[in-house]
C-alpha positions as CSV (number, residue, x, y, z in Angstrom):
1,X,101.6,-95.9,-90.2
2,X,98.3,-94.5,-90.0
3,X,97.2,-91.2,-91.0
4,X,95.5,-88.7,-87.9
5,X,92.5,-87.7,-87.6
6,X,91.9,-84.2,-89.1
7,X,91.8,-81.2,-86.4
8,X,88.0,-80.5,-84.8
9,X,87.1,-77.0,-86.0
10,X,85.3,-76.5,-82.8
11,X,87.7,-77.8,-80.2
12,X,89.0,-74.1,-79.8
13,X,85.7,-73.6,-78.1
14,X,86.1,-76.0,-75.4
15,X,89.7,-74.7,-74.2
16,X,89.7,-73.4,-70.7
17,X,90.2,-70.3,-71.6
18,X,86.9,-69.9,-73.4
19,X,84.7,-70.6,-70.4
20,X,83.1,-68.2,-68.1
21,X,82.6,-69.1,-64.4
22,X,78.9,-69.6,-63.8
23,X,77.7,-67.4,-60.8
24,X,75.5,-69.3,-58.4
25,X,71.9,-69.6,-59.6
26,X,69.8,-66.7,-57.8
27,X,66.3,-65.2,-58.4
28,X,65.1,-64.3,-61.7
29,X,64.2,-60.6,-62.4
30,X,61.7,-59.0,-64.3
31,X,61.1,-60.2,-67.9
32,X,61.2,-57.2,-70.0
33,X,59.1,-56.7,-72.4
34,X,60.0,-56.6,-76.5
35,X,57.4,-53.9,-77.6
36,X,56.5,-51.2,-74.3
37,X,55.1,-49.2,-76.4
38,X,52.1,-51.5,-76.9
39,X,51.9,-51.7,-73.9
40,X,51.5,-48.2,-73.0
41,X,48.7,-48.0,-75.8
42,X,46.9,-50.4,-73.7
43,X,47.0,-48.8,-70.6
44,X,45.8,-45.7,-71.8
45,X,43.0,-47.3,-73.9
46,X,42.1,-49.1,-70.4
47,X,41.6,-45.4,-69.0
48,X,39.7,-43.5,-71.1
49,X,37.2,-46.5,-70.8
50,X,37.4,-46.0,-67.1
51,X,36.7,-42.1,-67.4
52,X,33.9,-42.7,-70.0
53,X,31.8,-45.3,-67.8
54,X,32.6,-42.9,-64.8
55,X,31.0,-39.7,-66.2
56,X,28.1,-42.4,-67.7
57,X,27.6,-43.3,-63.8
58,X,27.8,-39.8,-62.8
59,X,25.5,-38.4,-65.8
60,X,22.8,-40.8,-65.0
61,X,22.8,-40.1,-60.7
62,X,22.7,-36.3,-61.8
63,X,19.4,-37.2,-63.5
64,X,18.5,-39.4,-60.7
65,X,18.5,-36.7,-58.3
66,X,17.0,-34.0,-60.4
67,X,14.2,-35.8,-61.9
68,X,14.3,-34.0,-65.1
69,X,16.0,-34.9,-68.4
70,X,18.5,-32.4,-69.8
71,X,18.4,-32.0,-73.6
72,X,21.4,-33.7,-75.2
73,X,22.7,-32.4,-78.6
74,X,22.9,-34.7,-81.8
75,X,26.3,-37.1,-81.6
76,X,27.9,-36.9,-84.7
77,X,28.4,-40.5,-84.4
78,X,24.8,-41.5,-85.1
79,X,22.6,-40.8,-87.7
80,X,20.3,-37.8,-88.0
81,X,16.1,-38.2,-87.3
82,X,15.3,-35.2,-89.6
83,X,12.0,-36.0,-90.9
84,X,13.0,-33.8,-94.0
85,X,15.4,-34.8,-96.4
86,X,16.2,-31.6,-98.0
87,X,16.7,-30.0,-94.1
88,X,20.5,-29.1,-93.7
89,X,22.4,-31.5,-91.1
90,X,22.6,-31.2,-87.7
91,X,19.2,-29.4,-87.3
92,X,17.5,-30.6,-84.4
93,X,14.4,-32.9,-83.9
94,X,11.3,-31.6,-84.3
95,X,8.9,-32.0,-81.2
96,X,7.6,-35.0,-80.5
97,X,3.8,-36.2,-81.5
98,X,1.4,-35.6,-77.5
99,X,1.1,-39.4,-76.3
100,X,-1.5,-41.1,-74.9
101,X,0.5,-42.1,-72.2
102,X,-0.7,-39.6,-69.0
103,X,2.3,-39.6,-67.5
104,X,4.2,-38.2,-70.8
105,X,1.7,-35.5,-71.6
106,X,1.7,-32.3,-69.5
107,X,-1.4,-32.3,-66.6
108,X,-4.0,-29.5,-68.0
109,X,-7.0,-29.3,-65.7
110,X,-10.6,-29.1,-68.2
111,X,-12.2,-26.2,-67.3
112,X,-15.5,-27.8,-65.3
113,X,-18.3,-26.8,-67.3
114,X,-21.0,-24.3,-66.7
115,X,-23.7,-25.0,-64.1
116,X,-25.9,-22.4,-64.6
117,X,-29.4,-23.1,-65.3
118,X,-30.4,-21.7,-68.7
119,X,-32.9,-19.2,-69.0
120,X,-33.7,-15.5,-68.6
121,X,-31.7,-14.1,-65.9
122,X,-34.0,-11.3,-63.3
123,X,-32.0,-8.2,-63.1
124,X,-34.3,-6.0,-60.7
125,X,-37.4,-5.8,-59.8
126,X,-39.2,-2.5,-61.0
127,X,-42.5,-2.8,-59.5
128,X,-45.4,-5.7,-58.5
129,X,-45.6,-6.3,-62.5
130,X,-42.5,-4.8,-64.4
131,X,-38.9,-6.6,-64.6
132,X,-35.8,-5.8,-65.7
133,X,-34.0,-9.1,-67.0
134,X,-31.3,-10.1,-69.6
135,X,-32.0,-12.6,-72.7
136,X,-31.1,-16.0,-73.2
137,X,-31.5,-16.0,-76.9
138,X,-34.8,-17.7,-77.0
139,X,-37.7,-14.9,-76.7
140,X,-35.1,-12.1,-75.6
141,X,-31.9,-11.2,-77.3
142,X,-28.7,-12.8,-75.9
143,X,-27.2,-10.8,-73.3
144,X,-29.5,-8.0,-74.2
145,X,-31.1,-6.2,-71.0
146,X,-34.6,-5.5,-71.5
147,X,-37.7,-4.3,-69.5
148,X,-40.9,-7.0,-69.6
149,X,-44.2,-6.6,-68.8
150,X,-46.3,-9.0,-67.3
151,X,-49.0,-10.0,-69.2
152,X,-52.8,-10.1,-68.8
153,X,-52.5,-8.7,-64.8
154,X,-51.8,-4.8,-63.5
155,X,-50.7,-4.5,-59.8
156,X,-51.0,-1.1,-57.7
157,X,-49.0,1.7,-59.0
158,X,-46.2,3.0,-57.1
159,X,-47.1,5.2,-54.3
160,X,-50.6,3.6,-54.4
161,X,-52.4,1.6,-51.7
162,X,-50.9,-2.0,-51.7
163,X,-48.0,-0.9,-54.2
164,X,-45.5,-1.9,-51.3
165,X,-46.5,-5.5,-51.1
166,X,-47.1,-6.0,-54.4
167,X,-43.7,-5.5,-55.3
168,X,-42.2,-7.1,-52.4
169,X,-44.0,-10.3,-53.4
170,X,-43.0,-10.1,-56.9
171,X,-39.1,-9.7,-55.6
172,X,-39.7,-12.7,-53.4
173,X,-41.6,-14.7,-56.8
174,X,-38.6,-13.7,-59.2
175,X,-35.4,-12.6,-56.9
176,X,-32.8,-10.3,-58.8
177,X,-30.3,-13.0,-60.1
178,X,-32.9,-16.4,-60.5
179,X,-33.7,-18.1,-63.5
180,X,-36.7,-17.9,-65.3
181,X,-39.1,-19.4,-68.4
182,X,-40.5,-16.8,-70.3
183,X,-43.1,-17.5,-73.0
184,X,-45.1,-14.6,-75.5
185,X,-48.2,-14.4,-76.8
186,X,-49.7,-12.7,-80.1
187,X,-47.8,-9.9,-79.5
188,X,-44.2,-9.7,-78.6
189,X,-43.2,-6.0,-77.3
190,X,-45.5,-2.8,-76.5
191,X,-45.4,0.9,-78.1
192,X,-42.7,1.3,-75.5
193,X,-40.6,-1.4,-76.3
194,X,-41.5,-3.8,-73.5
195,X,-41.8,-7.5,-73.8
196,X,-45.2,-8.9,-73.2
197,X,-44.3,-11.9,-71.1
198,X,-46.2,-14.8,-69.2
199,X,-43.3,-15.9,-66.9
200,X,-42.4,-18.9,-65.0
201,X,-40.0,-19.1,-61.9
202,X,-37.3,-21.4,-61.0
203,X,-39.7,-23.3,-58.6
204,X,-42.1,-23.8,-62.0
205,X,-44.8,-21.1,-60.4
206,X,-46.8,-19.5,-62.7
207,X,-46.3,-15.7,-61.8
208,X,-48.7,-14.2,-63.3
209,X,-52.1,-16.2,-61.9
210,X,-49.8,-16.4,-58.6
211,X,-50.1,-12.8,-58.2
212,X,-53.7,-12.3,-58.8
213,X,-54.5,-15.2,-56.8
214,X,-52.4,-13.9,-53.8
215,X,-54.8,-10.7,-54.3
216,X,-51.5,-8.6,-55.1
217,X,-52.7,-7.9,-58.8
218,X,-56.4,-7.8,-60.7
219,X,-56.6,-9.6,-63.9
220,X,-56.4,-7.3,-66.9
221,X,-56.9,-8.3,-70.3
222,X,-55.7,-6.2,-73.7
223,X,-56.0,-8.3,-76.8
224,X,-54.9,-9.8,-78.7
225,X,-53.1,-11.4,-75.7
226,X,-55.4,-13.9,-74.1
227,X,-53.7,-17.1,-74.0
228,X,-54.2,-17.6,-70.4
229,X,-57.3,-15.5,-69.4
230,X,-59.4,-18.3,-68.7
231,X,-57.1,-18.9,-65.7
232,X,-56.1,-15.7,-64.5
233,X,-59.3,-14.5,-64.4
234,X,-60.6,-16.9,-62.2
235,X,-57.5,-16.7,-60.1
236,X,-59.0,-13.4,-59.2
237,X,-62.3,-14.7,-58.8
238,X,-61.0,-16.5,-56.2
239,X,-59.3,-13.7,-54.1
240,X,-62.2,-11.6,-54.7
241,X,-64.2,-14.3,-52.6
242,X,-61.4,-14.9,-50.2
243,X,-60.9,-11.1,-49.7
244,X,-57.1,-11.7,-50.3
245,X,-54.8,-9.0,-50.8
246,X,-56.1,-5.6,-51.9
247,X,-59.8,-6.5,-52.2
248,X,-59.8,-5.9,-48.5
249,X,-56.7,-3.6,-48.0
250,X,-57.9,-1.2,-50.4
251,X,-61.6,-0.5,-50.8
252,X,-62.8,1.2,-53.5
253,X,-63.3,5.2,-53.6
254,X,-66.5,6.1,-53.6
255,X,-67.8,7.3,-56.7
256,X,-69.0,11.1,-56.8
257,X,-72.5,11.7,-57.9
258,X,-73.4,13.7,-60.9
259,X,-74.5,17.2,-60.2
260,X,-77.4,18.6,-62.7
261,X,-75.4,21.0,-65.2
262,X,-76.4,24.3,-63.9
263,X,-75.7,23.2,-60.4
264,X,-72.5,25.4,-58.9
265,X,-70.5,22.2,-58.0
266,X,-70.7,20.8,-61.6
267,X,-67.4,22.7,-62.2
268,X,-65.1,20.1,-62.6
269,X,-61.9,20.1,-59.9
270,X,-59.2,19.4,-62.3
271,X,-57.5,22.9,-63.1
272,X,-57.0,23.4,-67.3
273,X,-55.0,21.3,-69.3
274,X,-51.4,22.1,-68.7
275,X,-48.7,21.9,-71.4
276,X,-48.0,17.8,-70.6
277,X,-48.1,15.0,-73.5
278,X,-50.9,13.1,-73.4
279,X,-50.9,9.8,-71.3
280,X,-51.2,6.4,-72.9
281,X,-54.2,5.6,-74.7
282,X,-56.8,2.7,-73.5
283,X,-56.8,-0.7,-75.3
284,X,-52.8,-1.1,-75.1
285,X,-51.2,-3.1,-72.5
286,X,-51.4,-1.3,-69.1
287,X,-48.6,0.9,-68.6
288,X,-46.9,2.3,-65.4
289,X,-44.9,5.1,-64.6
290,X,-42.0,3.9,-65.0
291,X,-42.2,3.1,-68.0
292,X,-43.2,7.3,-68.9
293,X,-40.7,9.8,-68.5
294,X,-42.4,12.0,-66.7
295,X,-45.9,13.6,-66.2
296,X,-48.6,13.1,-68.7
297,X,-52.2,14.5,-68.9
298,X,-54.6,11.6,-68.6
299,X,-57.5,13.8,-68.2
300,X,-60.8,12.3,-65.9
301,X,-60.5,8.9,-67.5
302,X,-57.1,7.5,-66.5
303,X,-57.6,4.2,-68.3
304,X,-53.9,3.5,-66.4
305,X,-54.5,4.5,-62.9
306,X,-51.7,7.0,-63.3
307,X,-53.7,9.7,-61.4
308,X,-53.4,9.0,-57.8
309,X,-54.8,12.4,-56.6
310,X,-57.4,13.3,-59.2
311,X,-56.2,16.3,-60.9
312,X,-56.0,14.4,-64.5
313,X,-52.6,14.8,-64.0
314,X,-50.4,11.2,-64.0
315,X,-47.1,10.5,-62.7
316,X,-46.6,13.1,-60.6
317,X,-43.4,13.2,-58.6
318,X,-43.5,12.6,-55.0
């Protein structure tokens, strides 16, 4: 007789009552996922990326549209560009070097520079022979206003036949505001503080010969200042034999004879001295009445012409 088989250990598995009916195969759901949290990590990761490229994009069109850059502070994520080491942290940049670039440096306009001629400037005319200009800082004084006299000639004086024109063609030679070259001679100024000047105008005419050649001035001479007699004097040569000017305008006064001494009319027509200074001297550069202030005896000689009326009196007023 032959022994059985030993019992399966696993048979109780396979009874009937150990199997489950199978329900009919239908769709699959949703797979669900082992770790969700991870997943939720993600998703949030994803977003903040999302917001921080959206405020990039709407940074950069704010800049677009404004055309000016805001200043940024430092991040703390990059490294500081403080040129000094022993600076604390988080100071700010210090301002950048100017560039050479136009288009990064601000757009400051030169000042166009001066075209003003250089020279003396005329101020006002005085009279036919007598200025009133300001320095250039070559003869004259920067700046400084000062009263010249023209040299070697002596126009009419004020009130005096041909005065008028004389000193209408002087304005018209040196008009208040031109430019003029002024040169000296031996002597720079007069007792009365007035340059001695041979004077130039902007068109390059010689004043001085032009207005004794015009016959608006007689050639004068006070030395040591004689630089350009030679040619003024012959300027008046000239209008003397052309009759320009005053050498036909005004004719000499006649001189008055000398009466014997014990004749009645040898009492001379000048009243007594009054109490006047005494007029400038003879020998010194002519001087005019504006340049006194006031009256002055000058007695029967007049070496100025100050004495329109004879009296010995100079200067009077009008």
């Amino acid at each position: 007789m032959c022994p059985s088989p030993p019992p399966d250990a696993n048979a109780w598995r396979d009874q009937p009552w150990r199997r489950r009916p199978r329900s009919p195969r239908g769709p699959r759901g949703p797979k669900r996922l082992k770790h969700p949290w991870i997943t939720a990590v993600l998703v949030i990761f994803v977003l903040l990326v999302g917001l921080g490229g959206l405020g990039a994009l709407l940074d950069g069109g704010q800049k677009g549209t404004s055309g000016t850059t805001a200043p940024t502070e430092t991040s703390a994520t990059q490294p500081s560009e403080n040129p000094h080491p022993d600076s604390p942290a988080g100071t700010t940049k210090p301002p950048a070097e100017p560039s050479d670039d136009p288009a990064a440096t601000p757009t400051t306009k030169p000042k166009p520079p001066s075209t003003a001629p250089p020279g003396v400037v005329v101020l006002r005319v005085i009279d036919g022979d007598t200025l009133e200009v300001r320095g250039d800082g070559g003869v004259l004084p920067r700046d400084t206003v000062a009263r010249v006299r023209l040299l070697e000639i002596d126009t009419p004086e004020r009130g005096a036949c041909f005065a008028d024109e004389a000193t209408a063609r002087t304005a018209t030679l040196l008009p208040p505001g031109s430019h003029i070259r002024a040169e000296r001679d031996v002597e720079l100024t007069d007792r009365y503080d007035r340059y001695l000047l041979y004077v130039w105008n902007a068109q390059g005419t010689f004043v001085n010969e032009s207005l004794v050649r015009s016959g608006h001035a007689e050639a004068v001479l006070y030395p040591p200042n004689d630089k350009y007699w030679t040619r003024i004097s012959d300027a008046e040569n000239a209008a003397q034999q052309a009759g320009a000017g005053l050498w036909t305008a005004c004719p000499e006064q006649p001189e008055t004879s000398t009466s014997p001494p014990d004749s009645p009319d040898s009492a001379p027509d000048t009243p007594g001295r009054p109490d006047l200074p005494d007029g400038p001297p003879a020998g010194a550069p002519d001087v005019d009445c504006s340049d006194l202030p006031g009256p002055v005896w000058v007695g029967p000689d007049d070496p100025h012409r100050l004495d329109r009326d004879g009296d010995g009196i100079g200067c009077e007023a009008d």
